[in-house]
C-alpha positions as a printed Julia matrix, in Angstrom:
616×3 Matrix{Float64}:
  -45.22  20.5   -50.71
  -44.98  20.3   -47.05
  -42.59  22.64  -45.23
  -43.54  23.14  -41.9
  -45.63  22.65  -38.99
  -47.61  24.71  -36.74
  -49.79  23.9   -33.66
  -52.48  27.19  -34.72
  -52.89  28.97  -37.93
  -54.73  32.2   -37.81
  -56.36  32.9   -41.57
  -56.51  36.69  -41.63
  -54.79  39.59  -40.14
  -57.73  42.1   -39.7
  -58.9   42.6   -35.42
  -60.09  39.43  -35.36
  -57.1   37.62  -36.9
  -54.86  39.82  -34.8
  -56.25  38.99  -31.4
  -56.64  35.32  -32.29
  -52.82  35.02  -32.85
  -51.96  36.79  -30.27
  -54.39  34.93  -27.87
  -52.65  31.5   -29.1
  -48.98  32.22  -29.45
  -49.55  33.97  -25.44
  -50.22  30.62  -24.4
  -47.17  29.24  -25.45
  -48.2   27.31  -28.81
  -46.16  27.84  -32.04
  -48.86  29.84  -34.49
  -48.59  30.94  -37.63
  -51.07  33.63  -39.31
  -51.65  34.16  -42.84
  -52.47  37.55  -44.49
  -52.92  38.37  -48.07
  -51.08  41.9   -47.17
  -48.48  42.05  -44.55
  -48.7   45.67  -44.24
  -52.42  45.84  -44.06
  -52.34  43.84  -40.55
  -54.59  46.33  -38.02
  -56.17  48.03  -40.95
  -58.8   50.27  -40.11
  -61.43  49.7   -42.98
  -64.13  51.62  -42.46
  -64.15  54.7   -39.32
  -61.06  55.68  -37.64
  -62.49  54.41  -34.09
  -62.32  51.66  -31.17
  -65.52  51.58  -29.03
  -68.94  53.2   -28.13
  -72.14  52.0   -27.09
  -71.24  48.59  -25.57
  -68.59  48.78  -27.78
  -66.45  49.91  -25.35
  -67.23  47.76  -22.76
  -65.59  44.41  -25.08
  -62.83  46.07  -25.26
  -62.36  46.33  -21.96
  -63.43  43.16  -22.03
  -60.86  42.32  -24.7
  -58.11  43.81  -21.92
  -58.95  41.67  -19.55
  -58.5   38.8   -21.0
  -55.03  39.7   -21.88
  -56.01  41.0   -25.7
  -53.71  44.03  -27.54
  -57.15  46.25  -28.47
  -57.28  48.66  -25.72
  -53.67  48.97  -25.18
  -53.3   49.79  -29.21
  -56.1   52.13  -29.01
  -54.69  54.04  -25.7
  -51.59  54.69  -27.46
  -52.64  56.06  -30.76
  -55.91  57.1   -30.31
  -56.46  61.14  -31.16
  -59.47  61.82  -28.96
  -61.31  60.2   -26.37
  -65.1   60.45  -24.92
  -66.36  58.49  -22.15
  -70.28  58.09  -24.07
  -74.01  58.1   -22.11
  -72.29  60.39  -19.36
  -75.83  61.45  -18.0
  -77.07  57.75  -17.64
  -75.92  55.01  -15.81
  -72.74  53.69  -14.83
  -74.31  50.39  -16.61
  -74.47  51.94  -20.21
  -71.71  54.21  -20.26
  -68.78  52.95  -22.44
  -65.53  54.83  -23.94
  -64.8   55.36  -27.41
  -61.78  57.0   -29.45
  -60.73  58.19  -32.68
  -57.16  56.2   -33.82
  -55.12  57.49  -35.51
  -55.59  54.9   -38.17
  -51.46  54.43  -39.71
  -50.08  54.47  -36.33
  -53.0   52.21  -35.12
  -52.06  49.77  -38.23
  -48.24  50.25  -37.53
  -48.6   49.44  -33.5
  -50.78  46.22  -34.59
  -48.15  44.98  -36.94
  -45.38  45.8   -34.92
  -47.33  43.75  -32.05
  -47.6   41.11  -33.96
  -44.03  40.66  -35.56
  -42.59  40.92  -31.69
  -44.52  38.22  -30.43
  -42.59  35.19  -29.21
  -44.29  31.73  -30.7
  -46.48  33.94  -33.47
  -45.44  33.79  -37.25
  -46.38  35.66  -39.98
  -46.73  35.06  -43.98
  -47.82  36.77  -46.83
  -50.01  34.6   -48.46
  -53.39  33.35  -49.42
  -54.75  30.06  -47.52
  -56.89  28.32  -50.41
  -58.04  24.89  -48.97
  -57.71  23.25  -45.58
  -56.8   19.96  -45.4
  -58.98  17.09  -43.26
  -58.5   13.71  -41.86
  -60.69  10.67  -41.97
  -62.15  11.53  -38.88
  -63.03  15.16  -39.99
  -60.63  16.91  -38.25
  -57.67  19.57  -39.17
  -54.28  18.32  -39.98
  -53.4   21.07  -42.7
  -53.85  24.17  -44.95
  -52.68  24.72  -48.31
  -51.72  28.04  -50.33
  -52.53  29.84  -53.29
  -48.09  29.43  -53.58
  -48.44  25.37  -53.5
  -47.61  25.17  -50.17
  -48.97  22.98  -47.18
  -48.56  23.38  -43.75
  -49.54  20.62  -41.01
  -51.51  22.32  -38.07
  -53.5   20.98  -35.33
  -56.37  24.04  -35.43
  -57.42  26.38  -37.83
  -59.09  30.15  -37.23
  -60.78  31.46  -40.17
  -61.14  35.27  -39.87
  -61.56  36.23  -43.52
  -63.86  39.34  -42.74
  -65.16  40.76  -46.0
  -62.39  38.89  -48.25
  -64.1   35.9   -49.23
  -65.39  36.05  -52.89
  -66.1   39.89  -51.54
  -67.5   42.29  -54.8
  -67.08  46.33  -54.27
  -69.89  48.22  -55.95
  -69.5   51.68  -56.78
  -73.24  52.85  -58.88
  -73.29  50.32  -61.55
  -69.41  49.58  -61.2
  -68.5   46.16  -59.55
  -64.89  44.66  -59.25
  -63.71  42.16  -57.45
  -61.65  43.12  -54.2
  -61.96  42.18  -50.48
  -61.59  45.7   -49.58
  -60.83  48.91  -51.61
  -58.53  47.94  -54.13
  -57.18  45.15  -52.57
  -57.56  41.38  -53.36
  -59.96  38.99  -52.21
  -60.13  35.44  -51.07
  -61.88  33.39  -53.61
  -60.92  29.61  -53.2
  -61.68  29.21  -49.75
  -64.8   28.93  -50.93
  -64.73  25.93  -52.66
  -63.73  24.17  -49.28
  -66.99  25.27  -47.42
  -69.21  24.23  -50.0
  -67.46  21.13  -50.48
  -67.67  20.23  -47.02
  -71.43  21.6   -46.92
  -71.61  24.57  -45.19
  -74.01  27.25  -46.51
  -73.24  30.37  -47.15
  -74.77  33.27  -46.57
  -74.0   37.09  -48.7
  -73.84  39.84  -46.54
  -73.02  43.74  -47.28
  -71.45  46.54  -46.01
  -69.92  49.95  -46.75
  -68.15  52.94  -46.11
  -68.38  56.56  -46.85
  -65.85  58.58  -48.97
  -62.54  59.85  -47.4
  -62.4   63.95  -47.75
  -59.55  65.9   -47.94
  -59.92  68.12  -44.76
  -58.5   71.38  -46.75
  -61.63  71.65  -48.64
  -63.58  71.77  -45.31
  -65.12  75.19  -44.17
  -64.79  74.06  -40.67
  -66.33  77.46  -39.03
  -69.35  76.18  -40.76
  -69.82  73.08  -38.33
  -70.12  72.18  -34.7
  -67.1   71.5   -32.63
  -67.4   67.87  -30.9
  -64.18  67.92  -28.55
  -62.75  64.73  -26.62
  -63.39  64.29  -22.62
  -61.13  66.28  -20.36
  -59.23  64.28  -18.9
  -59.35  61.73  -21.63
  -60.62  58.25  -20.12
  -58.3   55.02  -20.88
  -59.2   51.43  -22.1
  -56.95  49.14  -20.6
  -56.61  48.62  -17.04
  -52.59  48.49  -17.7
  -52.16  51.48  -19.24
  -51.14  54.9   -17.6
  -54.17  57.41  -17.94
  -53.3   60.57  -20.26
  -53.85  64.55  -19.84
  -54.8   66.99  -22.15
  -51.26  66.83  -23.61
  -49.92  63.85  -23.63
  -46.37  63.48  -23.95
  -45.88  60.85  -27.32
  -46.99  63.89  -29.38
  -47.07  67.1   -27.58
  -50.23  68.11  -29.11
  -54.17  68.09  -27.68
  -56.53  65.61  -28.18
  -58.18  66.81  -32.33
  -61.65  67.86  -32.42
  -64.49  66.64  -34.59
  -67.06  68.48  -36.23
  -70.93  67.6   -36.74
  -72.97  69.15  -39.6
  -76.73  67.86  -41.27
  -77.75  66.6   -44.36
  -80.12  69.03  -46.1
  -83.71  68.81  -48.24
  -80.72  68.97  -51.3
  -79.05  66.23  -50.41
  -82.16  64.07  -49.9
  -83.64  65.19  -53.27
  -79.77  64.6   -54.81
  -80.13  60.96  -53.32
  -83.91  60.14  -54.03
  -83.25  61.28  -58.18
  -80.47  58.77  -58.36
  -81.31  55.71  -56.25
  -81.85  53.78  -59.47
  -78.22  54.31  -59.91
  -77.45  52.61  -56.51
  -75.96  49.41  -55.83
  -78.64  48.77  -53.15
  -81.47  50.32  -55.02
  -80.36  49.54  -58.32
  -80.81  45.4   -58.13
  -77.12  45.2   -57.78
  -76.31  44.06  -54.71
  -78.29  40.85  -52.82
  -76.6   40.56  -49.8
  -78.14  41.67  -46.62
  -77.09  44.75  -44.64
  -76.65  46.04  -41.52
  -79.26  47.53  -39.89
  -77.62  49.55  -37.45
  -75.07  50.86  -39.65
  -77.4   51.94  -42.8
  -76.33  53.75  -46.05
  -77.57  57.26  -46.59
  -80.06  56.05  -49.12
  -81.02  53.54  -46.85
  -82.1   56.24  -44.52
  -83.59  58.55  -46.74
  -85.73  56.05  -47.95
  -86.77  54.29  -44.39
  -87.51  58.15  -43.19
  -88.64  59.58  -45.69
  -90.32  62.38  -42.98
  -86.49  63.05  -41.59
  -85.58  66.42  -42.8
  -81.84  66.0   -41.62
  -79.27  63.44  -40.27
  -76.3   63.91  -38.69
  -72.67  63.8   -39.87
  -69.97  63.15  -37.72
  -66.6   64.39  -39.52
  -63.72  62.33  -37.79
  -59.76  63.03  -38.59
  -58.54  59.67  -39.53
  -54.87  61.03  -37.5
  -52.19  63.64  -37.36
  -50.44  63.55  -39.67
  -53.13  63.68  -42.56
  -55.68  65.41  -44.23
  -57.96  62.65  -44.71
  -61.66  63.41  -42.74
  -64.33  59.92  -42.68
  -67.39  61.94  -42.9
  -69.3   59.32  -40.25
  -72.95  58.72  -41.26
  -72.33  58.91  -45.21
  -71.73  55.87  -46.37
  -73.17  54.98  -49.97
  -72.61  53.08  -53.21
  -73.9   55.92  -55.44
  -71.63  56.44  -58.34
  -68.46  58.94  -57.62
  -69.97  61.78  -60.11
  -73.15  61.6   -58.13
  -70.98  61.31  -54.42
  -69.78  64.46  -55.48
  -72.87  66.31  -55.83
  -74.11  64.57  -52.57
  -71.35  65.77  -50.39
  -70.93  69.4   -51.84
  -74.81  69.69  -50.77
  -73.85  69.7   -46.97
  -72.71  72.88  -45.06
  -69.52  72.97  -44.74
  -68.84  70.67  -47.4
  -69.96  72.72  -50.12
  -65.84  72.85  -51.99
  -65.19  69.53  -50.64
  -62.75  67.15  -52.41
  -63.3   62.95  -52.28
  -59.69  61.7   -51.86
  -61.32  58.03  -52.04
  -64.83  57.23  -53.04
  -67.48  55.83  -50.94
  -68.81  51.89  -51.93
  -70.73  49.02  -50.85
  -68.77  45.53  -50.42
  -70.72  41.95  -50.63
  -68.83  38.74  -49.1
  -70.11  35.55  -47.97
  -70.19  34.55  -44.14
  -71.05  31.16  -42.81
  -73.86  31.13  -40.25
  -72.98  31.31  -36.79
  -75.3   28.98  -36.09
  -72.54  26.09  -37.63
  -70.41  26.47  -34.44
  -70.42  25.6   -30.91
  -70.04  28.47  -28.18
  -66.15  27.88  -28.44
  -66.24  29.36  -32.08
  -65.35  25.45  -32.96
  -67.34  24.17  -35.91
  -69.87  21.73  -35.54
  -68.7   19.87  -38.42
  -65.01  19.95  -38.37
  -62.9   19.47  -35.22
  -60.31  21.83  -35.12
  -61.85  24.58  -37.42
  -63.2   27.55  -35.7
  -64.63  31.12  -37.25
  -64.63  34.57  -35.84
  -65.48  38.1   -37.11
  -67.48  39.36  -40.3
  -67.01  35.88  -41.23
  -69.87  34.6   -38.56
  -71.84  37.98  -39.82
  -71.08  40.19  -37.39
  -69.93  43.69  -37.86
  -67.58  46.37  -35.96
  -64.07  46.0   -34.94
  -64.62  45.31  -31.65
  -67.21  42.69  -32.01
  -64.81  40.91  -34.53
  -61.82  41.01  -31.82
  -63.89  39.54  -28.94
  -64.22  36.64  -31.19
  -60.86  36.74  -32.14
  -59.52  36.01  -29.13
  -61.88  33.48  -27.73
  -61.38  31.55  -30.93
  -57.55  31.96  -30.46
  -58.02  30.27  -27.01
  -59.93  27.57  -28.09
  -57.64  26.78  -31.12
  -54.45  27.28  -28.65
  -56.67  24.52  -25.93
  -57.31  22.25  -28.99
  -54.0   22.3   -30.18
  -52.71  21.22  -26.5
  -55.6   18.65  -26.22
  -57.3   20.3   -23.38
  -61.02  21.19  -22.79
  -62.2   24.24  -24.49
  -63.9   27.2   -22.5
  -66.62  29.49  -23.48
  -67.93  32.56  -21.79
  -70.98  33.13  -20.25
  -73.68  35.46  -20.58
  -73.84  36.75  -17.24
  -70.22  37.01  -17.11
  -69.46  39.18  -20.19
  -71.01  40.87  -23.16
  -68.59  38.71  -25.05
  -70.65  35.76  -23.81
  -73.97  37.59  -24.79
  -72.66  38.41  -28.23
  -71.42  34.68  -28.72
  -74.6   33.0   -27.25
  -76.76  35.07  -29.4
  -74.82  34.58  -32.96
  -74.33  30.3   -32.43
  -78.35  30.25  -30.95
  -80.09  32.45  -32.4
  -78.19  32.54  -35.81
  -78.2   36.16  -37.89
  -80.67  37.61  -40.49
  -78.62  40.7   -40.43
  -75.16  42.04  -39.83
  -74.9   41.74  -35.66
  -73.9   44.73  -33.84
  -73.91  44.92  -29.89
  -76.2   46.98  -27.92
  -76.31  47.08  -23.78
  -79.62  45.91  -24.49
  -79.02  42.97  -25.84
  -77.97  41.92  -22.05
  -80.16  40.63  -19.43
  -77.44  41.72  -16.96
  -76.14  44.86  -18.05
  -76.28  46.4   -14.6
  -73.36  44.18  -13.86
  -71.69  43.69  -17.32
  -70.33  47.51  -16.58
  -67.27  49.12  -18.05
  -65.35  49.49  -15.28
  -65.36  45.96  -13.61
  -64.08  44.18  -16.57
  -60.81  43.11  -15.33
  -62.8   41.99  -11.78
  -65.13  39.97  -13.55
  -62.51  38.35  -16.46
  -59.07  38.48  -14.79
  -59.63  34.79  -13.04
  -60.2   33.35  -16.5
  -57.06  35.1   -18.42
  -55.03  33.81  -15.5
  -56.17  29.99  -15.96
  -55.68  30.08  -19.86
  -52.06  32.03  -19.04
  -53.23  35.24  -20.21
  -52.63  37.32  -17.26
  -49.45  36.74  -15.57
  -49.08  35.73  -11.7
  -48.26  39.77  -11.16
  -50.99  41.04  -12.44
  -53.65  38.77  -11.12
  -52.09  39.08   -7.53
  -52.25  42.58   -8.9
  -55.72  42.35   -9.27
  -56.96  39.91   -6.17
  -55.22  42.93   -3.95
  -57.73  45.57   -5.54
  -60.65  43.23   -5.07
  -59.73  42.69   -1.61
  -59.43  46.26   -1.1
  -62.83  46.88   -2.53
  -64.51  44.52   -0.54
  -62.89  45.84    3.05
  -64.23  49.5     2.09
  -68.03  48.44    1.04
  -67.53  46.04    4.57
  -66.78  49.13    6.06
  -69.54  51.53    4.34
  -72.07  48.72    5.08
  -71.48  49.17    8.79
  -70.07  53.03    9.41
  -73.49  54.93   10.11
  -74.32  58.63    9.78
  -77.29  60.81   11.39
  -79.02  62.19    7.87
  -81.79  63.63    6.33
  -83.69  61.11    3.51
  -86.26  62.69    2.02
  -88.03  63.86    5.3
  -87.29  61.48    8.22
  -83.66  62.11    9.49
  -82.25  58.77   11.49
  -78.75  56.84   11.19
  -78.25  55.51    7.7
  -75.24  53.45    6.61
  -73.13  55.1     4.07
  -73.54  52.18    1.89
  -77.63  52.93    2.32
  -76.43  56.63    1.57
  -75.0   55.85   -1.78
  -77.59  53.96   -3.22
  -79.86  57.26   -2.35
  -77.49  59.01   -4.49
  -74.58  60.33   -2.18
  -71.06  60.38   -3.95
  -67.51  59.56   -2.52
  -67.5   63.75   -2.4
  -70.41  63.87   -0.73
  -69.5   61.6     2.21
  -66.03  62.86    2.49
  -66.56  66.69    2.3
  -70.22  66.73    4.04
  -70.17  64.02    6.41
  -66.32  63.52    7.12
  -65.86  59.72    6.7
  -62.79  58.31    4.93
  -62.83  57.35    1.77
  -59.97  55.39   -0.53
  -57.31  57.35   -1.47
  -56.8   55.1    -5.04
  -59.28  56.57   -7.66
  -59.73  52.79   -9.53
  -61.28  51.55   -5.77
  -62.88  54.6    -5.13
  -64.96  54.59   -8.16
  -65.39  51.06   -8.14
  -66.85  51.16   -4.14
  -69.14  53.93   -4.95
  -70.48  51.75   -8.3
  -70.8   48.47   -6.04
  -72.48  49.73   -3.85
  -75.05  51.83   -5.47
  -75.58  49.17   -7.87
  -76.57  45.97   -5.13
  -79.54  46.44   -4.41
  -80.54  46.58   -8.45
  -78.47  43.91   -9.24
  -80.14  41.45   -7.03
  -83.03  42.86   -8.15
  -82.21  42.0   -11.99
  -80.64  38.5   -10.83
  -83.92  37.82   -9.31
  -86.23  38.7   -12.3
  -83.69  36.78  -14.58
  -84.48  33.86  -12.84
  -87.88  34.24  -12.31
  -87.66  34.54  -16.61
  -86.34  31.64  -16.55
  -89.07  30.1   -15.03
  -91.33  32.4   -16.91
  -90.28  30.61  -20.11
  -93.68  28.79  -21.12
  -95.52  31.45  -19.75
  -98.27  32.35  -22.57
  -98.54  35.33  -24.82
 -102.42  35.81  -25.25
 -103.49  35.87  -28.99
 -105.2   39.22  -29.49
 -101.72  41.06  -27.83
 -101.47  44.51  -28.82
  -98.19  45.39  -28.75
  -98.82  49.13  -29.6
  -99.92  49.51  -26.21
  -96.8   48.1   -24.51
  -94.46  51.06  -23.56
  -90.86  50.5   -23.52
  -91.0   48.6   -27.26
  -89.04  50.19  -29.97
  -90.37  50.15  -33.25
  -88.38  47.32  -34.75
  -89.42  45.03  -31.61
  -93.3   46.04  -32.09
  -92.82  45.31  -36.02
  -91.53  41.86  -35.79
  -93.58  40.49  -32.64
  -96.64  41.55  -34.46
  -95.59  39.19  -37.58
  -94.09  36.07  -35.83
  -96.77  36.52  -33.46
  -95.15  34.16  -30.86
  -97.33  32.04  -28.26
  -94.69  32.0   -25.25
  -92.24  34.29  -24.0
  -89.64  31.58  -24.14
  -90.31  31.81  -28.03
  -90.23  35.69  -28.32
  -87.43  35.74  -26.48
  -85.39  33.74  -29.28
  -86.52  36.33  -32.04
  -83.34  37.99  -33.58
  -83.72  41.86  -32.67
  -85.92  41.32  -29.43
  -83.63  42.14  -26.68
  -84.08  41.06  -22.91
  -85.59  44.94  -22.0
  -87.98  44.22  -24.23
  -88.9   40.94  -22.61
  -89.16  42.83  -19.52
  -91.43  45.05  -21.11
  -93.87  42.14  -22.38
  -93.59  41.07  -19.11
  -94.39  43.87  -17.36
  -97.44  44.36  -19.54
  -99.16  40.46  -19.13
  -98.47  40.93  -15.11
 -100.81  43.81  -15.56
 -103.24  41.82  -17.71
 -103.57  39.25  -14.68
């Protein structure tokens, strides 16, 4: 039965289904998303947290392009760290606990405000195609059908998803909730493979059976840093709650818990035969990393507060699919945990994912016009990952829906671009996660110049309003009159041991800070923090950035260059273990061809590089 008609519908109403919908019913088209749970809309499966490594940086990322992420996260969040504080500028990225109801509750209230965006509780069970292979409707598990022009599919781990607790499986897409099972039938029918990935999460604790003077206290940044460039930065206190930012805590596994874990990994999901689907390498289980380090007397465990107003604690670095009786013993073996109740157990969830490798940069489908994918469902994994692709699908689905030309992002414009370049070229093998190295540009991918790289974009596609890109042009204008003036305002200085006028913008790539040049020298600096910050980056960075621009293209050109035959890779520094293990068994005979090896990032083409030069 036909009832109405939208121009986008959104199938999902996790971070990627969120920022999708909001994406397309910003730009003016009428969209309607589907959730099997209204109330679940923002849900926070696993950790209570937005960003980290490179992490943090899409989200900013996410902001820029006119996405709800960072401003959610910067309103509940509970503590905030700005990470890799010691390095770089280039790798450092902000992360913060959420509070996880309120960050659910903001999401859905979001959502239900937004002007052209719809919302039903529902399940989506087929999608509906012309002659000419291209969207013109879904149907529902209720009988219903409505016409639509584009279609995102953001089912995460719902479809035909299997929880495994020990030898226990049931059916549910997360923790007692439903899954999505029909959907199914439509990919295969229409011959897309399928692929069966995993995941998990640890057991929730209830923080009263903590002996917190046990553990070490991990406190939030003072002052906390922000995520979005629009919202007001916070102190100490901030004024929605009146309280400080909460702490976490950080305590070990022990020889007990390893021994606990080693005794019962027949009883494992993973371990057990239970569970085929792959899983994520960066995120293991504990029994995952007992038995990978077996030499590893101890691994850390990050106790996060899941918000204010509960007890619950997500003991970070736990997760497992051991059976409850035995996630009992495992816990109470950990200092600090030693009385500890499980409010909810720990398990492993299997769901099929459809290779990114189907779809065009756009997140379109190569087989359907009008269908595109985003999130777990292309076999990624993270929040943050799944939003950037949210919201890039969104726009394309909103630009097919209008008729006009779909956009895709670059990789040397954003680590959105890297993520989505690598997942529809490169395809998966494993649950994706971003790293900084992943990026051949990551000296200008940065943190803090997302909204200067992104802002143009979100203000063609609508996203940005005419405000806050003039906004915007006015701060990049102002940035670029202060490094004009740095570049010519000179100073008589000691470097190193010759003393002779420098320019200040020489002086800050030797190291020199805004404080250092205002206090010791007496030149002017900007009085707004944002453009002071962002001069001092600029112009420290240049000279390395043309540097890296150069040897990018000079890869480029490098691409049939020749990997010699008897290569030992053991002797090139720089190459983690992972990279080392699968050069030596694809064994490629270019660097073009290494380069396109899933888990062999662009440092470590720079380190195979590097090495041949000195072969020559």
């Amino acid at each position: 039965m036909l009832v109405d008609e939208f121009d986008v519908v959104v199938i999902g109403g996790g971070h990627a289904g969120i920022e999708a919908a909001l994406a397309s019913a910003r730009m003016g088209v009428k969209t309607l998303m589907f959730t099997l749970n209204v109330d679940s809309i923002g849900q926070m499966s696993c950790n209570p947290a937005i960003g980290g490594i490179a992490k943090g940086i899409v989200v900013r990322e996410i902001d820029a392009l006119g996405g709800e992420m960072a401003k959610a996260i910067d309103t509940v969040g509970i503590q905030f760290k700005m990470l890799n504080t010691r390095k770089g500028k280039a790798v450092q990225s902000p992360r913060a606990q959420a509070d996880k109801a309120k960050y659910r509750e903001y999401m859905k209230s979001v959502c239900e405000r937004q002007e052209n965006l719809y919302i039903k509780q529902d399940e989506v069970v087929d999608i509906v195609l012309n002659s000419k292979r291209e969207v013109v409707a879904v149907k529902t598990k209720l009988g219903i059908e409505y016409r639509t022009k584009a279609v995102v599919v953001t089912t995460g781990t719902f479809l035909n998803g299997i929880i495994h607790i020990g030898d226990r499986t049931f059916p549910a897409g997360r923790a007692w909730e439903p899954r999505s099972e029909e959907l199914a039938n439509f990919y295969r029918r229409e011959g897309f493979p399928l692929l069966r990935f995993k995941t998990g999460t640890p057991a929730r604790l209830d923080g009263r059976t903590i002996d917190f003077s046990l553990l070490e206290r991990a406190p939030g940044d003072d002052p906390p840093p922000k995520f979005s460039f629009w919202t007001e930065p916070k102190a100490s206190y901030w004024f929605e709650s009146g309280k400080k930012q909460k702490d976490c805590w950080i305590t070990y596994t022990t020889e007990k818990t390893h021994r606990i874990i080693r005794e019962n990994l027949h009883r494992t999901a993973l371990y057990g035969g239970k569970i085929k689907g792959i899983g994520p390498r960066y995120c293991p289980s504990i029994e995952d990393k007992i038995v990978k380090f077996p030499d590893k007397s101890r691994h850390t465990v990050f106790l996060e507060p899941e918000g204010w107003n509960t007890v619950e604690v997500y003991p970070n670095g736990l997760s497992t699919s051991l059976p409850e009786e035995i996630q009992w013993e495992m816990y109470r073996s950990i200092p600090g945990l030693e009385k500890v109740e499980l409010i909810r157990p720990a398990y492993a969830i299997e769901y099929d994912v459809v290779p990114p490798t189907e779809l065009f940069p756009t997140l379109e489908t190569k087989r359907i016009k009008g269908l595109f994918h985003a999130g777990n469902f292309n076999g990624t994994t993270g929040y943050e990952e799944a939003a950037a692709q949210g919201i890039v699908a969104g726009i394309n689905a909103a630009l097919r829906a209008m008729g006009k030309e779909l956009f895709y992002l670059r990789r040397d414009e954003s680590y959105i671009g890297v993520m989505i370049d690598d997942l529809t070229t490169k395809g998966v093998a494993e649950p994706y996660r971003l790293f900084t190295s992943r990026s051949e540009n990551r000296l200008y991918l940065r943190q803090d110049n997302a909204i200067l790289r992104l802002a143009k974009v979100a203000h063609s596609l609508g996203l940005l309003s005419d405000e806050q890109f003039r906004l915007v042009k006015e701060i990049e204008e102002e940035i670029e009159k202060w490094k004009s003036f740095y570049k010519k305002e000179k100073r008589y200085v000691y470097l190193g041991e010759e003393a002779k006028n420098y320019t200040i913008a020489t002086l800050f790539t030797a190291g020199y800070s805004m404080k250092d040049v205002s206090e010791n020298l007496g030149v002017e600096i900007p009085h707004d923090s944002y453009i002071r910050e962002e001069v001092e980056i600029q112009l420290k960075y240049e000279p390395y950035i043309e540097r890296e621009r150069k040897l990018n293209e000079k890869f480029r050109k490098l691409e049939d260059t020749p990997i010699p035959e008897n290569i030992d890779y053991d002797r090139i520094p720089g190459l983690s273990s992972e990279a080392r293990e699968k050069l030596k068994k694809i064994k490629p005979l270019t660097v073009g061809q290494a380069s396109r090896i899933e888990g062999i990032t662009p440092a470590a083409i720079t380190a195979i590089l590097i090495h041949l030069r000195r072969l020559e």
